[in-house]
C-alpha positions in Angstrom: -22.1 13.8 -8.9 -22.4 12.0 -12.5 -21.3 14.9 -14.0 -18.3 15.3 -11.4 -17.3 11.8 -11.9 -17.7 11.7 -15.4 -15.1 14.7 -16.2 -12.8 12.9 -13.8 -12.8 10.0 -16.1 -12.7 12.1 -19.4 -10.0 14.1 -18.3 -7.3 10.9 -18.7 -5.7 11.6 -15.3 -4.9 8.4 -13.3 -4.7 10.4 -10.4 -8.0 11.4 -10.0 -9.7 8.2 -11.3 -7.9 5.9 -8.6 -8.9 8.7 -6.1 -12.6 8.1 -6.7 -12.1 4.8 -7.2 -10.6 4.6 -4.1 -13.7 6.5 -2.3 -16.1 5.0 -3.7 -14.8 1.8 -2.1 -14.6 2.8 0.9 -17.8 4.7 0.7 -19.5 1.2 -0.2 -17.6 -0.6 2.7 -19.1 2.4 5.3 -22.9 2.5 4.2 -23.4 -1.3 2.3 -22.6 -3.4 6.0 -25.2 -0.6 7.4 -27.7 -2.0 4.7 -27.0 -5.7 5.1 -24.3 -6.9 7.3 -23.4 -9.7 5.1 -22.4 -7.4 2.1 -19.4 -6.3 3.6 -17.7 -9.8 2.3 -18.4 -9.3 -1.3 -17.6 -5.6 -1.3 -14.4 -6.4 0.1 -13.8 -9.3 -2.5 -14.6 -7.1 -5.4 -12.1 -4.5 -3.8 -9.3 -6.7 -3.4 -10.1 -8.7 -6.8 -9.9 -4.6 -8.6 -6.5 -4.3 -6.8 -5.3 -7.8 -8.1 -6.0 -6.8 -11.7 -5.0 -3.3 -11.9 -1.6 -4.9 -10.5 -1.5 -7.4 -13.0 -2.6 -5.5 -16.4 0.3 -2.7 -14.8 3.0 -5.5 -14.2 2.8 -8.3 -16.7 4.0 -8.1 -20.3 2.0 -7.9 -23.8 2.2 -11.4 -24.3 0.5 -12.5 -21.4 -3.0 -12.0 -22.1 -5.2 -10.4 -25.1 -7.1 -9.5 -22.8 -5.1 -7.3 -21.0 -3.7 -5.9 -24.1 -7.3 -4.8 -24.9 -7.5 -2.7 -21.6 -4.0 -1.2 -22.0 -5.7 0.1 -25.3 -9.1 1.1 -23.7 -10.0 4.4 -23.8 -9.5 6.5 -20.4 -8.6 3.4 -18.6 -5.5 2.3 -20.9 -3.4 5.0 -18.6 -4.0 3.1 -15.4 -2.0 0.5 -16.9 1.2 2.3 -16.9 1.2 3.4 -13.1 3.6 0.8 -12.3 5.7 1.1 -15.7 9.0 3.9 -15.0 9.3 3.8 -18.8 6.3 5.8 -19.0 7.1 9.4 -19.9 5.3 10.8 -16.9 5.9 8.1 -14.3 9.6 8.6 -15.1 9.2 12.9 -14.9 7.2 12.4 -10.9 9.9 9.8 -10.1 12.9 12.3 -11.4 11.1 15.6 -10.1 10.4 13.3 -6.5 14.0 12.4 -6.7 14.8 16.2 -7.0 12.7 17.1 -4.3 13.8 15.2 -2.0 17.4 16.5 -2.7 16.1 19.5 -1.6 14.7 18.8 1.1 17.9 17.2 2.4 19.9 19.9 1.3 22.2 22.1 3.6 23.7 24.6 1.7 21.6 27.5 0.5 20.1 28.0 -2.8 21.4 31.2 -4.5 24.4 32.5 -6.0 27.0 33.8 -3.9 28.0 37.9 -4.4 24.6 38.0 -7.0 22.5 40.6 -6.6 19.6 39.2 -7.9 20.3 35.6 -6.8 21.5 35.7 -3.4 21.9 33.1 -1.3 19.2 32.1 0.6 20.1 33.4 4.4 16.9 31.7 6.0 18.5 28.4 4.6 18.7 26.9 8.1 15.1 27.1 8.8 14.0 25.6 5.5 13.5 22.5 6.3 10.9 23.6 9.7 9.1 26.3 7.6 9.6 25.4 3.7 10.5 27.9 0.8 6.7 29.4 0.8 3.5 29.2 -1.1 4.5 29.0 -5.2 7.7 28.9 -4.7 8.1 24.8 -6.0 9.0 25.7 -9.5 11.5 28.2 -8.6 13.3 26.3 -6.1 13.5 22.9 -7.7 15.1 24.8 -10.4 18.3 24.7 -8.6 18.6 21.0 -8.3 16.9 20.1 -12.0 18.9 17.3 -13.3 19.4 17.3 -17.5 17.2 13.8 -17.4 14.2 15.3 -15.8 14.2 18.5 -18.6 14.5 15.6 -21.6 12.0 13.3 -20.0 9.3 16.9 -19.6 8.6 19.1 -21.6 11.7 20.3 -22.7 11.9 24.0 -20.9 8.5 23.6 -18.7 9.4 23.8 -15.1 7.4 21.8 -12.9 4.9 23.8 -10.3 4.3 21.2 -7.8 5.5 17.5 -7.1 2.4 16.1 -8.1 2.7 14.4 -4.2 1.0 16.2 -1.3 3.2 15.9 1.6 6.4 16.7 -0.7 4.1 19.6 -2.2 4.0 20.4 1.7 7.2 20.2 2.6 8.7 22.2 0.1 6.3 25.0 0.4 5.3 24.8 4.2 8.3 22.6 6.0 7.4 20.2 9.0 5.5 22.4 10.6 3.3 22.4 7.2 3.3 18.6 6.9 2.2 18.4 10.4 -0.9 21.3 10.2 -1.7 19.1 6.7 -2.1 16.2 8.6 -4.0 17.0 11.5 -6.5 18.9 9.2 -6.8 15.8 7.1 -7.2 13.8 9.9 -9.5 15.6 11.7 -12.0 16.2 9.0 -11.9 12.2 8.3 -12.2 12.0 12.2 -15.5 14.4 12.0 -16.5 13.0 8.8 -16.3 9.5 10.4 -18.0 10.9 13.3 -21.1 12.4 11.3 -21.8 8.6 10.0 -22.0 7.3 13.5 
C-alpha cells in the first residue's frame, strides 16, 4: 500500500492524489468512530479544515500569503494548486475537450461525410445518444467537433483518448444505457463494500 500510494504521489497527477486523499478520509471517518466514538469530530475537522486550504492556496492570488506561495512551489503538491485555475494549460484542455464532448453528446446530425467512402455518415446516429459511439472510439469521434483552441492549448496534433471524466468517458463510449450499468455497478460494490464493514 506505501508503495501504491507513494507512486500515486510521484507521478504529479492531481487526479489520483485527491482520489486517495479523498479515501483515505473517508476510510478514517468509517473505522476511527468504530475505535473511539469521539474521534469522529476531529477527523471531520481536519477534513473540512484540508478542504478550506486546498480552496484557498487554489483561489487566492501570489500576494496573499508566503506561505501559500511556498506550497504552490512544493514538489508533487504545487499542482493541486492550479485545480481551480482555467489558465492552467491542462485545466483549460479538460474544460475545452468537456466542452467538446458535450457538443457531441447533444448533437443530432451524424458524424461523417456525406457521398465519402471512407467517411460516411454515421446511419446509427439516432441511437447514439442510448448506446454511445463504442469502446475506443473517443478520440476518433471528438475529432469531428475539435475546436482550433483545444489543438493550441494540447499538444499541438495529439488527439485526446478519453475525457479525463467518467460519466462523459461513458456516455460517449456506452450512451445512457452505459452511464446507467456504470452507476449501478459503482453503487452496488460501495453498497457491498459498505455492507462487508457492518
Amino acid at each position: 500500500l506505501a508503495i501504491q500510494a507513494a507512486a500515486i504521489l510521484f507521478s504529479g497527477s492531481r487526479g489520483p492524489v485527491v482520489g486517495l486523499a479523498a479515501a483515505g478520509f473517508i476510510a478514517g471517518a468509517v473505522v476511527l468512530p468504530r475505535i473511539r466514538h469521539w474521534l469522529w469530530a476531529p477527523w471531520l475537522g481536519a477534513g473540512i479544515l484540508g478542504i478550506l486550504l486546498l480552496v484557498a492556496v487554489n483561489l487566492t492570488g501570489p500576494t496573499f500569503s508566503p506561505l501559500f506561495e511556498s506550497i504552490r512551489e512544493a514538489p508533487y503538491v504545487g499542482r493541486l494548486t492550479r485545480v481551480l485555475r482555467t489558465d492552467d494549460p491542462t485545466t483549460r484542455s479538460r474544460l475545452l475537450l468537456w466542452d467538446a464532448a458535450t457538443e457531441l453528446l447533444r448533437r443530432t446530425q451524424p458524424l461523417g461525410i456525406p457521398g465519402d467512402t471512407l467517411a460516411p455518415p454515421d446511419r446509427h446516429h439516432v441511437m447514439r445518444p442510448l448506446v454511445g459511439y463504442g469502446p475506443e472510439t473517443i478520440k476518433d469521434v471528438v475529432a469531428a467537433v475539435f475546436g482550433p483552441e483545444l489543438a493550441r492549448v494540447g499538444e499541438g496534433n495529439a488527439r485526446p483518448d478519453r475525457a479525463h471524466n467518467e460519466t462523459i468517458d461513458a456516455a460517449l463510449t456506452a450512451g445512457l444505457l452505459g452511464v446507467l450499468a456504470y452507476y449501478v455497478l459503482m453503487i452496488s460494490l460501495l453498497a457491498c463494500a459498505l455492507g462487508l464493514l457492518g
